[in-house]
ROVOBA-74966 format. One record per residue: x negated, y, z negated of N, C-alpha, C in turn; residue number from 1. Coordinates in pm, 1 decimal, padded with zeros to 6 digits. Atoms other than C-alpha are relative to their C-alpha. Example, Ala and Ser with C-alpha at 12.3 -4.5 7.8 and 13.67 -1.06 7.14 Angstrom:
// residues 2
R   n_east  n_north     n_up  ca_east ca_north    ca_up   c_east  c_north     c_up pos
R -00089.0 -00119.0  00000.0 -01230.0 -00450.0 -00780.0 -00090.0  00120.0  00000.0   1
R  00082.0 -00119.0  00006.0 -01367.0 -00106.0 -00714.0  00077.0  00109.0 -00073.0   2
***
This chain:
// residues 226
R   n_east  n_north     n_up  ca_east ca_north    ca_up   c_east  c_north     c_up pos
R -00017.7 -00104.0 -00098.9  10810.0 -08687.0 -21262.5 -00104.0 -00011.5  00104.9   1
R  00106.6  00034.5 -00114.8  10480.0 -08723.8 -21099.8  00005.0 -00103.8  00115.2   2
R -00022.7  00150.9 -00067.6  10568.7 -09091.1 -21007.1  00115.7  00024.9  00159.1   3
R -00143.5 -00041.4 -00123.4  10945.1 -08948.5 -20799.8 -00094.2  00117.3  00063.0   4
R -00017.4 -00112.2 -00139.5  10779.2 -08650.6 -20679.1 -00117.4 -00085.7  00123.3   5
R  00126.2  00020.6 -00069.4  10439.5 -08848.9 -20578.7  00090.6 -00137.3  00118.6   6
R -00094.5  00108.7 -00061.8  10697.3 -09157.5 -20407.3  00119.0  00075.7  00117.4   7
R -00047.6 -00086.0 -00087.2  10894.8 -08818.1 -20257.3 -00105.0  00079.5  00130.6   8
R  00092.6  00004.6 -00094.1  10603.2 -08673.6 -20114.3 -00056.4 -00084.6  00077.9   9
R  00040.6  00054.2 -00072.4  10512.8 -08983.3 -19962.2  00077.2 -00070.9  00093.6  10
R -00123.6  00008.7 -00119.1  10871.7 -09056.2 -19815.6 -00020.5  00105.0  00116.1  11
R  00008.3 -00103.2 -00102.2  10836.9 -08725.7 -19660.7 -00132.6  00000.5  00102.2  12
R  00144.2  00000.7 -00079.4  10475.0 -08775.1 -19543.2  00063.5 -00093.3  00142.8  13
R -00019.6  00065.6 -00121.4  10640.1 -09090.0 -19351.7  00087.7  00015.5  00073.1  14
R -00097.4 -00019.5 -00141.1  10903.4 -08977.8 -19209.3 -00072.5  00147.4  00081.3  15
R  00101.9 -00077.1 -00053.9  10664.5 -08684.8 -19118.4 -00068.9 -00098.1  00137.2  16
R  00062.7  00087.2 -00121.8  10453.0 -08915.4 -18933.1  00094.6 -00108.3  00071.2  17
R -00086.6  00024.1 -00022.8  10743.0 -09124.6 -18873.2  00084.1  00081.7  00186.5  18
R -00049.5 -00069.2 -00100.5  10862.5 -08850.5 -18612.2 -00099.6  00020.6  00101.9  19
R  00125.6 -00036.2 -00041.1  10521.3 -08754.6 -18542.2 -00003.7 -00106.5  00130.3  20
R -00028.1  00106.9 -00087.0  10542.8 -09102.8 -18374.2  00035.9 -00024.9  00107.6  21
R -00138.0  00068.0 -00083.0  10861.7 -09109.3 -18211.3 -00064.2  00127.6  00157.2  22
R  00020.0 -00135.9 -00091.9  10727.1 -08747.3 -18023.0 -00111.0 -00049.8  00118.3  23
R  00112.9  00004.7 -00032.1  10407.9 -08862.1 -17951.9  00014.7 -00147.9  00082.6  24
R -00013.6  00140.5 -00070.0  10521.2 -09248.7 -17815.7  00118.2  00065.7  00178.3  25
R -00076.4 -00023.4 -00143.1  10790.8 -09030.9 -17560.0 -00062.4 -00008.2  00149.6  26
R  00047.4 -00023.6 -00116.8  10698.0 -09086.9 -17198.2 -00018.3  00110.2  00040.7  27
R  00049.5 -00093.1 -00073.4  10536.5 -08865.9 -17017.5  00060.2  00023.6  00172.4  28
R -00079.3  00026.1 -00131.7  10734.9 -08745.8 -16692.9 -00100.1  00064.1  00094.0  29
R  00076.1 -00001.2 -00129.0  10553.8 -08790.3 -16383.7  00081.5  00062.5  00123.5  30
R -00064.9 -00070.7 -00107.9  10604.7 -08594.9 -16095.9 -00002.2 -00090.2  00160.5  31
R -00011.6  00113.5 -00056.4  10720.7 -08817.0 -15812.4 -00112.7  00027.5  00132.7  32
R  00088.7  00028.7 -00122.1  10428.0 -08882.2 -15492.1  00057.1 -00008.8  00079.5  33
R -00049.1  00007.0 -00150.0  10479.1 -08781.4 -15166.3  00013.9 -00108.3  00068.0  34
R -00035.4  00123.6 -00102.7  10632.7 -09051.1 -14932.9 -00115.9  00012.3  00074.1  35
R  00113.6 -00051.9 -00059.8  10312.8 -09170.3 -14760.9  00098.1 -00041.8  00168.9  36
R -00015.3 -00022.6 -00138.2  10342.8 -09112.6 -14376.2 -00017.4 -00133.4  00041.9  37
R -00013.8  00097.6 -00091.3  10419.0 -09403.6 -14200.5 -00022.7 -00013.0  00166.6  38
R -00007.0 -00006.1 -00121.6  10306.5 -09419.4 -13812.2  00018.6 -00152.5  00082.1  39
R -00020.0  00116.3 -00063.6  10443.4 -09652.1 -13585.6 -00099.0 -00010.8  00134.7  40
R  00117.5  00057.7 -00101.3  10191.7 -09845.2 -13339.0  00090.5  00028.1  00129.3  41
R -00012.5 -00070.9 -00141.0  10206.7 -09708.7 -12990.4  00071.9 -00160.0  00088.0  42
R -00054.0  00107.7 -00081.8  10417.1 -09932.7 -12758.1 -00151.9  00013.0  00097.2  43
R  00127.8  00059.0 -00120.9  10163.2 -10179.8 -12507.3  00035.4  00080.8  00101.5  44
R -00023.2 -00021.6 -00125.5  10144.1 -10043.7 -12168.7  00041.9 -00116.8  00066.7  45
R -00061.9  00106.2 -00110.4  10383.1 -10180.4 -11900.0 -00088.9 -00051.6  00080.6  46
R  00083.8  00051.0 -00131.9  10202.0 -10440.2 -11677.6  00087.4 -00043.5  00089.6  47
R -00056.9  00017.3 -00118.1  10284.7 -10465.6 -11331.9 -00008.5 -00141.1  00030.2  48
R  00046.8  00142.1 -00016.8  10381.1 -10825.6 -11279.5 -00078.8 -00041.3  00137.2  49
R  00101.1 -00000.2 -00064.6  10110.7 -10955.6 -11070.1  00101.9 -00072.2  00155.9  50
R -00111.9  00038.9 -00092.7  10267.2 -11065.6 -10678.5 -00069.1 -00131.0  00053.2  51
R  00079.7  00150.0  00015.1  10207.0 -11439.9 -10595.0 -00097.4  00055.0  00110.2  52
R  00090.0  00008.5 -00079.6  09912.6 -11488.0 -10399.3  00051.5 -00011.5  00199.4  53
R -00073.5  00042.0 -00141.7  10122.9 -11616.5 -10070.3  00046.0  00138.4  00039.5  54
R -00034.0 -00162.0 -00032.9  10282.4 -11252.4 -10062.9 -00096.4  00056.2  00054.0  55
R  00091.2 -00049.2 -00035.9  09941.6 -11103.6 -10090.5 -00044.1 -00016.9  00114.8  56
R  00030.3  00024.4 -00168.5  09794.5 -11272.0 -09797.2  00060.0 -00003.8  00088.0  57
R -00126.8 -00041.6 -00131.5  10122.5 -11191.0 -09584.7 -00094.9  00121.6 -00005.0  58
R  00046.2 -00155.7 -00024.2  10018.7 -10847.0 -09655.7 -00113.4  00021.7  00049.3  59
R  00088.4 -00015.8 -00131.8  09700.2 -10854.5 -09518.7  00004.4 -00040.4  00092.9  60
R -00043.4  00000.5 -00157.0  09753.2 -11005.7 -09217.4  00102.0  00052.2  00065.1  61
R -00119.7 -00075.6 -00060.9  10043.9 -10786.5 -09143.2 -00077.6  00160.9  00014.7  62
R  00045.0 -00121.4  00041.1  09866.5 -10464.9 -09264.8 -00142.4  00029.8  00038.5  63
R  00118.7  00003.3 -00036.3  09518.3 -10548.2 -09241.2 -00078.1 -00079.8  00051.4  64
R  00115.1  00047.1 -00101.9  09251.6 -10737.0 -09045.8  00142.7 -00070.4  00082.8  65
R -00137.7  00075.3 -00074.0  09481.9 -10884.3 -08752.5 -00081.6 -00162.4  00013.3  66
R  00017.9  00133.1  00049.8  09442.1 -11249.0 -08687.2 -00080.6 -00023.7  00103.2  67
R  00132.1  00034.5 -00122.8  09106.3 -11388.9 -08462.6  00073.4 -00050.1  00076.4  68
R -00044.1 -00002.0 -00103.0  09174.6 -11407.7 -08108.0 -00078.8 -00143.8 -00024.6  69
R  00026.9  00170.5 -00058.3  09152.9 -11793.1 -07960.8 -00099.4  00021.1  00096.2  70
R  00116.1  00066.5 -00068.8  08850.9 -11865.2 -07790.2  00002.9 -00020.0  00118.5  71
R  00003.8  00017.4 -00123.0  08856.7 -11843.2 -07421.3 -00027.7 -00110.5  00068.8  72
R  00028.7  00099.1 -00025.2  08916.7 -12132.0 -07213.6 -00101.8  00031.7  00114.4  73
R  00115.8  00003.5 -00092.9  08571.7 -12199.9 -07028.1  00022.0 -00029.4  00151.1  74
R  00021.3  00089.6 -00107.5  08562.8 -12228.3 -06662.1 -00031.8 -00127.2  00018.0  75
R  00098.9  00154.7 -00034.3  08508.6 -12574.2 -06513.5 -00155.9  00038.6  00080.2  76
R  00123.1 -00053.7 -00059.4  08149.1 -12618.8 -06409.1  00064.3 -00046.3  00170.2  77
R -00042.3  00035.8 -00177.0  08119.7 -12606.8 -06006.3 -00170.9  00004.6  00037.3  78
R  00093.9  00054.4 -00044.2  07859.2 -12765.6 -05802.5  00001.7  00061.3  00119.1  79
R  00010.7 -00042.4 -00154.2  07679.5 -12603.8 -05493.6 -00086.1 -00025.1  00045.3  80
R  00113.8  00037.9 -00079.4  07475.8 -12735.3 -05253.4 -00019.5  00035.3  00102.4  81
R -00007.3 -00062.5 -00143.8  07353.5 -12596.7 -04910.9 -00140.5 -00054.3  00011.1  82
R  00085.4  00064.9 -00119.3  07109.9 -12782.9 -04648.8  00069.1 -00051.5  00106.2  83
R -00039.1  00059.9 -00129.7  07188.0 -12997.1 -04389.5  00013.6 -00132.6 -00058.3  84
R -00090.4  00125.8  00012.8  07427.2 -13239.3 -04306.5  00017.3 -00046.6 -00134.7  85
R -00015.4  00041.5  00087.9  07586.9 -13272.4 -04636.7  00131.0 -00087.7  00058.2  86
R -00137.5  00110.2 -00052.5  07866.7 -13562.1 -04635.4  00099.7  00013.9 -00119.1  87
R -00110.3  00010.0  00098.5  08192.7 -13569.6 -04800.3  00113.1 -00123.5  00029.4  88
R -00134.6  00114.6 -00032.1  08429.6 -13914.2 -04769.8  00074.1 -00019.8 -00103.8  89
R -00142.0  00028.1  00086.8  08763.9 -13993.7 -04889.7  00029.6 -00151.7  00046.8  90
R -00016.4  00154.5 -00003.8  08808.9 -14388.6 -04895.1  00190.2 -00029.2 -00061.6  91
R -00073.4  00026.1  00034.2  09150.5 -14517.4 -04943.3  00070.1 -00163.1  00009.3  92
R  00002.3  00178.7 -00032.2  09256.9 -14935.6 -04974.7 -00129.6 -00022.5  00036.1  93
R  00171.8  00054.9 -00009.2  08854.8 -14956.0 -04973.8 -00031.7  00042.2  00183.5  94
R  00018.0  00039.9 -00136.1  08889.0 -14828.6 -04610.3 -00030.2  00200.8  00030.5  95
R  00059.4 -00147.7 -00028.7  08778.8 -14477.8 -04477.5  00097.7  00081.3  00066.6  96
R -00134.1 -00083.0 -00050.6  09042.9 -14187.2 -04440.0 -00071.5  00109.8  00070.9  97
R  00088.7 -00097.9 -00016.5  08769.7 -13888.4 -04427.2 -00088.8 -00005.0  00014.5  98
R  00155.4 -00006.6  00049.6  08439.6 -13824.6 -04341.0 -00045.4  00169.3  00086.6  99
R  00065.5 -00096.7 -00062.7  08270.2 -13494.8 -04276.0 -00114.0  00057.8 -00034.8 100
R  00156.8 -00064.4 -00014.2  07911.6 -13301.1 -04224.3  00081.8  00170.4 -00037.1 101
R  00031.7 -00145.0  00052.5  07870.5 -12945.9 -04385.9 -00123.4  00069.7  00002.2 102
R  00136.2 -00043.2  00029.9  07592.6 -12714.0 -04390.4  00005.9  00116.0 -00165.9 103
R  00001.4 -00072.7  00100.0  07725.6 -12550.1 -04696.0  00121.1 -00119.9 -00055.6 104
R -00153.4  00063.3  00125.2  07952.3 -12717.0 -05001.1 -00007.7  00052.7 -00117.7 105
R  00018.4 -00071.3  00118.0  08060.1 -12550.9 -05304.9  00143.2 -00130.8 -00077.8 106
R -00090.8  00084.2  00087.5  08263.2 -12789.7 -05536.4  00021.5  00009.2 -00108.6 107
R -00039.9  00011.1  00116.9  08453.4 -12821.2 -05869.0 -00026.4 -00103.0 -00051.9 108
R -00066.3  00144.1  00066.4  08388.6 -13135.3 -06066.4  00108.4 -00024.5 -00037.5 109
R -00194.7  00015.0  00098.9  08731.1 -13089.6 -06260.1  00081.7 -00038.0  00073.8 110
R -00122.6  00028.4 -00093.3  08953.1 -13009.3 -06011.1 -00043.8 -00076.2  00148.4 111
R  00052.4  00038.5 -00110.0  08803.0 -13173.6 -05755.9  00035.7  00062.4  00140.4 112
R -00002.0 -00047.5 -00106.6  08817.4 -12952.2 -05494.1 -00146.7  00070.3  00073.4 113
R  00135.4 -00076.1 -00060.2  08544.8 -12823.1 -05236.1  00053.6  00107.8  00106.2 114
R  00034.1 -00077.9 -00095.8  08482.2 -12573.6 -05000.3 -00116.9 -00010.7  00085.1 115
R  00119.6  00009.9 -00100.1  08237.2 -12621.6 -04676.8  00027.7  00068.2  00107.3 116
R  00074.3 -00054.5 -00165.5  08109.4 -12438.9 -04388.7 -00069.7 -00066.7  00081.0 117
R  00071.3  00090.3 -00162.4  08050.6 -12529.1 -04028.2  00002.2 -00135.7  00003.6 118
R -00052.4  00182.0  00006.2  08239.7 -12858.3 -04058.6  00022.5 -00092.0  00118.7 119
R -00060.6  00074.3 -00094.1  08274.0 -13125.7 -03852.6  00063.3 -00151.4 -00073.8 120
R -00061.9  00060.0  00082.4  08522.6 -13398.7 -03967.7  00061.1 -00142.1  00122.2 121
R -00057.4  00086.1 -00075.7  08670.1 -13717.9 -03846.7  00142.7 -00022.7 -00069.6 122
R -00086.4  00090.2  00033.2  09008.8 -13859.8 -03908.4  00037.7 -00157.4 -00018.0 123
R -00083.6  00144.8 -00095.6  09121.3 -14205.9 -03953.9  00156.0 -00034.6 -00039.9 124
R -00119.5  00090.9  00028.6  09428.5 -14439.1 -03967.1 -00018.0 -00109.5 -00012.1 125
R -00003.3  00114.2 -00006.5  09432.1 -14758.9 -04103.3 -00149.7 -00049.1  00024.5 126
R  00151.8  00062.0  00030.3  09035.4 -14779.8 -04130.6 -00009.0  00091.6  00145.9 127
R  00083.9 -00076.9 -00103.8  09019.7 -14654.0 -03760.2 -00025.5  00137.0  00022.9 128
R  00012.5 -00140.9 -00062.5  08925.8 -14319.5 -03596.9  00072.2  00006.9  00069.1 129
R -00055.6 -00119.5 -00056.1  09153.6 -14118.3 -03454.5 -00024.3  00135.9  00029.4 130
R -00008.4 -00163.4 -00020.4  09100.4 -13751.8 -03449.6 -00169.5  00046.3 -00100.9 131
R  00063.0 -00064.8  00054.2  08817.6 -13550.4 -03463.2  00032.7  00197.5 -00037.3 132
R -00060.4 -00162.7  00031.9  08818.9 -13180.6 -03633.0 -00155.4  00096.1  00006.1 133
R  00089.2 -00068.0  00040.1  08568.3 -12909.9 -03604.1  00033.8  00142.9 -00063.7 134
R -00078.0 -00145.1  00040.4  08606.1 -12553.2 -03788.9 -00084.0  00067.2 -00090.7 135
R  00094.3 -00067.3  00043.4  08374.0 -12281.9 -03956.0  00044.4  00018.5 -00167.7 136
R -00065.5  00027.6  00206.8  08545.7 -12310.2 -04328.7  00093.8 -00115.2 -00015.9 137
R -00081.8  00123.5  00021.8  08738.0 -12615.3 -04446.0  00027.0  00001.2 -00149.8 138
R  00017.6  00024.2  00189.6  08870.6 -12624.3 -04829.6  00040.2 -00128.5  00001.0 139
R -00073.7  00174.3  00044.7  08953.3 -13026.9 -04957.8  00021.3 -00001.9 -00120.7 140
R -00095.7  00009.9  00167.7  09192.5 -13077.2 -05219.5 -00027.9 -00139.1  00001.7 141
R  00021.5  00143.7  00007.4  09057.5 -13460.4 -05326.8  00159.1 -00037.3 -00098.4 142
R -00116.3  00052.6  00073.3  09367.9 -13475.5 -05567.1  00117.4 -00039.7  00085.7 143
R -00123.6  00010.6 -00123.8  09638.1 -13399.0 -05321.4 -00073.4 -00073.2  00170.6 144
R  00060.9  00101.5 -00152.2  09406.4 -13540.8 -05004.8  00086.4  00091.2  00128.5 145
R -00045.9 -00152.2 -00089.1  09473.4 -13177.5 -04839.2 -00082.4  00030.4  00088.1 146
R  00085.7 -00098.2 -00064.4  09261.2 -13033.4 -04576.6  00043.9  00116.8  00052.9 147
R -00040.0 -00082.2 -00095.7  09262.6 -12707.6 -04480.6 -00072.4  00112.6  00068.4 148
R  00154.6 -00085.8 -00130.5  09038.4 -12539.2 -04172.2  00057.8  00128.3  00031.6 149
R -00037.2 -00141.7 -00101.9  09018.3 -12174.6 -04095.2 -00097.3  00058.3  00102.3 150
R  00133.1 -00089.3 -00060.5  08852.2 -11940.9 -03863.3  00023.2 -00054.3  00136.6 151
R -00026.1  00097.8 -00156.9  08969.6 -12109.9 -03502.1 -00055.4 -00132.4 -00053.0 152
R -00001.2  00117.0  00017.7  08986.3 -12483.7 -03546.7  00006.2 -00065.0  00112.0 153
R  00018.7  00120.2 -00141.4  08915.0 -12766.2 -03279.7  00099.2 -00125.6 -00070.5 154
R -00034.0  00187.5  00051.1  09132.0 -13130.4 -03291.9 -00021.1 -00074.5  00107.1 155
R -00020.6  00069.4 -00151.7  09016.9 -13361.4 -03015.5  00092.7 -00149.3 -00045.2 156
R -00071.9  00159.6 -00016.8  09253.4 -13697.8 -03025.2 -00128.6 -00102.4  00080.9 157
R  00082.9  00112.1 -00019.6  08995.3 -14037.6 -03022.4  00104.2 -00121.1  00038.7 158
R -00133.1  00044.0 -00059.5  09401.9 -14183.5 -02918.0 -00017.9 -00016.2  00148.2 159
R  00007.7  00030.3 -00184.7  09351.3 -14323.5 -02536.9  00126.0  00055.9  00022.6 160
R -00086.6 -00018.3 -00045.3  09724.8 -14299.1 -02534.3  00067.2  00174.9 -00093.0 161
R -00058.0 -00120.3  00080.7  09800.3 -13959.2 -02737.7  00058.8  00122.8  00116.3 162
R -00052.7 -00101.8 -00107.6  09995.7 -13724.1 -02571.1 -00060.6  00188.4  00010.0 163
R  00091.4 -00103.2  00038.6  09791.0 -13411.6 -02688.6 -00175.9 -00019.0 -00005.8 164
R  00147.1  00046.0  00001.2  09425.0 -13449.6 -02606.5 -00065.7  00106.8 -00074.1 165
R  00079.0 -00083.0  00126.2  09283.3 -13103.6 -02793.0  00106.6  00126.3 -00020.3 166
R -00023.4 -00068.3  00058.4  09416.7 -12895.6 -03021.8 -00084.5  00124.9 -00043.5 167
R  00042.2 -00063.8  00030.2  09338.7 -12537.8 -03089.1  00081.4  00113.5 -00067.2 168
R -00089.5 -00070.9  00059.0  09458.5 -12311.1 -03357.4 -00093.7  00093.9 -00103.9 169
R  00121.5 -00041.7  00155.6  09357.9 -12065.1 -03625.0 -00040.3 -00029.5 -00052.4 170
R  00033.9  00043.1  00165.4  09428.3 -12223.4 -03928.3  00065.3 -00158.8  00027.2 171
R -00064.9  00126.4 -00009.4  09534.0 -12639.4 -03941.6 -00058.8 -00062.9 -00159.6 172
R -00036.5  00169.0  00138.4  09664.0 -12915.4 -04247.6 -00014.8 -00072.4  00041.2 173
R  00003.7  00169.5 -00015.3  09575.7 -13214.3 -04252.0  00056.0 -00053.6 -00119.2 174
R -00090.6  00072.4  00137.1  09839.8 -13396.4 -04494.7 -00044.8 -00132.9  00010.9 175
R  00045.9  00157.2 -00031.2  09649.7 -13734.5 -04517.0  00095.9 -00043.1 -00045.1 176
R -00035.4  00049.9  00036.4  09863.3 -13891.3 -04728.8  00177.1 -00034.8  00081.3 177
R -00132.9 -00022.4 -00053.0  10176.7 -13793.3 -04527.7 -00028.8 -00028.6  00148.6 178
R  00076.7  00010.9 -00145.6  09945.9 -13883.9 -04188.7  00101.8  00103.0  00075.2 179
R -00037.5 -00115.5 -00064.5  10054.5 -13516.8 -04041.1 -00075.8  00058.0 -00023.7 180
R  00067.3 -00128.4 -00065.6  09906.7 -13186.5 -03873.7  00052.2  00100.0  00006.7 181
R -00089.2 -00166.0 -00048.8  10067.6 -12830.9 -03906.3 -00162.9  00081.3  00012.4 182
R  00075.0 -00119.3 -00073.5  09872.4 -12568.1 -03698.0  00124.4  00104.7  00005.7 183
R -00118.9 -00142.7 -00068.9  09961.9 -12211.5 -03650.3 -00134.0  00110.1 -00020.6 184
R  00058.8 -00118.9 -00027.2  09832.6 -11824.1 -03598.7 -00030.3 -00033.3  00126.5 185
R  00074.3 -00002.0 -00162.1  09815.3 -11927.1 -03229.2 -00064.7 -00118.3  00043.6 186
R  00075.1  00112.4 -00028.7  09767.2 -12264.2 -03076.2 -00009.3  00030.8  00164.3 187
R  00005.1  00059.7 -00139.3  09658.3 -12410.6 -02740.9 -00046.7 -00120.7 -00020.7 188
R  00034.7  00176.9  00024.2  09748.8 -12770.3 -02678.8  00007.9 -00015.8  00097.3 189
R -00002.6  00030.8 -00133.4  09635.5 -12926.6 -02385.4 -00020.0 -00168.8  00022.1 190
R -00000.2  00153.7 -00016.6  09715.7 -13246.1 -02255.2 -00067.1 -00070.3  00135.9 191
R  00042.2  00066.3 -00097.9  09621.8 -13495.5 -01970.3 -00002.6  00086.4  00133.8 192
R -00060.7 -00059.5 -00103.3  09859.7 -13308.7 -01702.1  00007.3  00164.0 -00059.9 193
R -00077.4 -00128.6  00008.2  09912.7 -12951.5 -01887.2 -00074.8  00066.8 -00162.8 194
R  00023.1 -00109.5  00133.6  09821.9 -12666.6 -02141.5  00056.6  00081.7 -00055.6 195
R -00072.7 -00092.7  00080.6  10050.1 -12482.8 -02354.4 -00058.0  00071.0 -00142.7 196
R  00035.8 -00147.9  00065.5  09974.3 -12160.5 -02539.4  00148.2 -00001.7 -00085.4 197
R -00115.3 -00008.5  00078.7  10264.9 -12121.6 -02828.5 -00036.3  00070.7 -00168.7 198
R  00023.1 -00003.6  00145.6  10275.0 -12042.4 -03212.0 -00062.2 -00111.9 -00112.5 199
R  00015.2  00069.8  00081.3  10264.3 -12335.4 -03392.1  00050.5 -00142.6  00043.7 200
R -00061.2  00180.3  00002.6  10303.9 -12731.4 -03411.3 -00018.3 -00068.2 -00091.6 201
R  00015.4  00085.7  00111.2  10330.5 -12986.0 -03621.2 -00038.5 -00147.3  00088.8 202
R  00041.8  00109.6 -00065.0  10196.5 -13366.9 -03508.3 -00027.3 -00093.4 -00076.6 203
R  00075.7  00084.4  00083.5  10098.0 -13679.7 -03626.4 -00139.5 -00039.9  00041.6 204
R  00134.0  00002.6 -00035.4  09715.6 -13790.8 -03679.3 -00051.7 -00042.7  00136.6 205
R  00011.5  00033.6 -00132.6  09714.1 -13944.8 -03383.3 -00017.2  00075.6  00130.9 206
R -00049.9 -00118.6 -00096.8  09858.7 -13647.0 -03174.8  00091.0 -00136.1  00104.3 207
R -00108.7  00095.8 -00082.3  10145.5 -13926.5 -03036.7  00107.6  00122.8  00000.2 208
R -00124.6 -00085.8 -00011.4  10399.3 -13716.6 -03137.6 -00013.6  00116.1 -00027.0 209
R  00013.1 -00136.4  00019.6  10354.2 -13354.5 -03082.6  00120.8  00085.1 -00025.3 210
R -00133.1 -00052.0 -00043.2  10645.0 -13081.8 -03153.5 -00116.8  00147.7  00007.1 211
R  00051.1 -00137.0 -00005.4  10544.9 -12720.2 -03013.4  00123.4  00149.5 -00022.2 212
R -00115.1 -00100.6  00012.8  10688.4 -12420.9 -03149.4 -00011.3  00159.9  00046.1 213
R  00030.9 -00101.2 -00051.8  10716.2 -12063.1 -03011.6  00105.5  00078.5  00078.5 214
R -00100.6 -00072.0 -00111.8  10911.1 -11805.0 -02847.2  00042.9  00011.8  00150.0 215
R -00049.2  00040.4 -00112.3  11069.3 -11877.0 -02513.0 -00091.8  00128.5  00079.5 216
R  00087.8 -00129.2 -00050.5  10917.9 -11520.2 -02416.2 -00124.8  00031.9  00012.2 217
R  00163.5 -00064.1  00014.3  10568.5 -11559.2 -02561.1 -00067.5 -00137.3  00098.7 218
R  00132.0  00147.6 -00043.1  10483.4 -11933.8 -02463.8 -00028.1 -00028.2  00157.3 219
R  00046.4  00007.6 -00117.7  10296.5 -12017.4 -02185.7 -00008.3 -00171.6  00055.2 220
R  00043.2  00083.5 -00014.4  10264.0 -12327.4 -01988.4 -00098.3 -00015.3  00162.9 221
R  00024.6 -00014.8 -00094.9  09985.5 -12439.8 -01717.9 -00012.4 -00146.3  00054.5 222
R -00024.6  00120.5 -00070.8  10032.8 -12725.7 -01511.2 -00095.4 -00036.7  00074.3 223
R  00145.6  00059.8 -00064.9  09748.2 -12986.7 -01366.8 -00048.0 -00041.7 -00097.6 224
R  00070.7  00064.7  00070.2  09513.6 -13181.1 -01490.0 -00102.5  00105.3  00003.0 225
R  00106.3 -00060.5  00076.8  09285.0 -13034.2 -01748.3 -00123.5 -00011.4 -00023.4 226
***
């Protein structure tokens, strides 16, 4: 009896602890953890795509600083001389077209032109003299081979045979190159036999061939030797 009950009591002990076991091995229920917070990363800032360089510098010179002014072209230098008896000749085929005395000259190197006061001038043709000129201003164009006298002008003809012996006018051309004379503002041309008072003429260096121009009303003529 002892043996069944002591072999019963110890069935029962294990299934005692047996359960004891099964209770004590059950999981334990956990209570579920908050979802952790997730934050999403901040979008980059938009960059402004950058504008090519060539753009840029349109834009300032349109917008800002304007563009440096060009550099002023320099006068030519000009040469002036004043004493006595200055000379000015124009040579052409190695032979002498011009020659005249000044007491004043103001000249351009560049353009080669002068200006003189209280001139006295010769003409030639063909190396010789022909015509002298006197006149209180004279400008000379050396390019074009221009003269031109203001202020009352003198022309005496150095022509034995010229049909105009002196010329007198305001203002007179001398077209070397074209060997011609236009006068005007008022001439008086007087010849061997006669003196006419008129407007204007034109002639060659010589004074061979004179033409006189003028109003039938204004011009004058005086007859005799002069």
């Amino acid at each position: 009896m002892r043996t069944t009950i002591g072999w019963g009591i110890a069935l029962l002990a294990l299934l005692v602890l047996a359960g004891c076991s099964r209770v004590s091995e059950r999981p334990v229920e956990q209570r579920p953890k908050p979802a952790e917070r997730t934050e999403k990363p901040a979008p980059p800032p938009k960059q402004t795509p950058e504008k090519p360089k060539v753009q840029q510098e349109n834009q300032k010179t349109e917008v800002g600083e304007a563009p440096a002014a060009e550099p002023k072209e320099q006068p030519p230098p000009e040469l002036k001389v004043i004493g006595r008896q200055i000379s000015l000749a124009w040579r052409e085929d190695d032979k002498p077209r011009l020659t005249a005395t000044a007491h004043e000259l103001t000249g351009n190197t560049v353009t080669g032109k002068a200006s003189m006061k209280r001139v006295n001038a010769e003409f030639y043709d063909g190396g010789k003299l022909v015509a002298r000129m006197s006149a209180p201003i004279v400008e000379a164009d050396e390019k074009t081979r221009v003269i031109t006298a203001t202020g009352g002008v003198k022309i005496v003809s150095e022509t034995p045979d010229s049909t105009i012996r002196v010329i007198r006018a305001e203002w007179i051309k001398w077209y070397s190159r074209e060997n011609k004379l236009v006068g005007n503002g008022g001439i008086t041309a007087t010849g061997p036999v006669a003196s006419i008072q008129a407007a204007a003429f034109t002639a060659d260096t010589r004074l061979r061939t004179v033409k006189i121009m003028a109003d039938p009303s204004e011009a004058r003529a005086v007859i005799g030797k002069q």
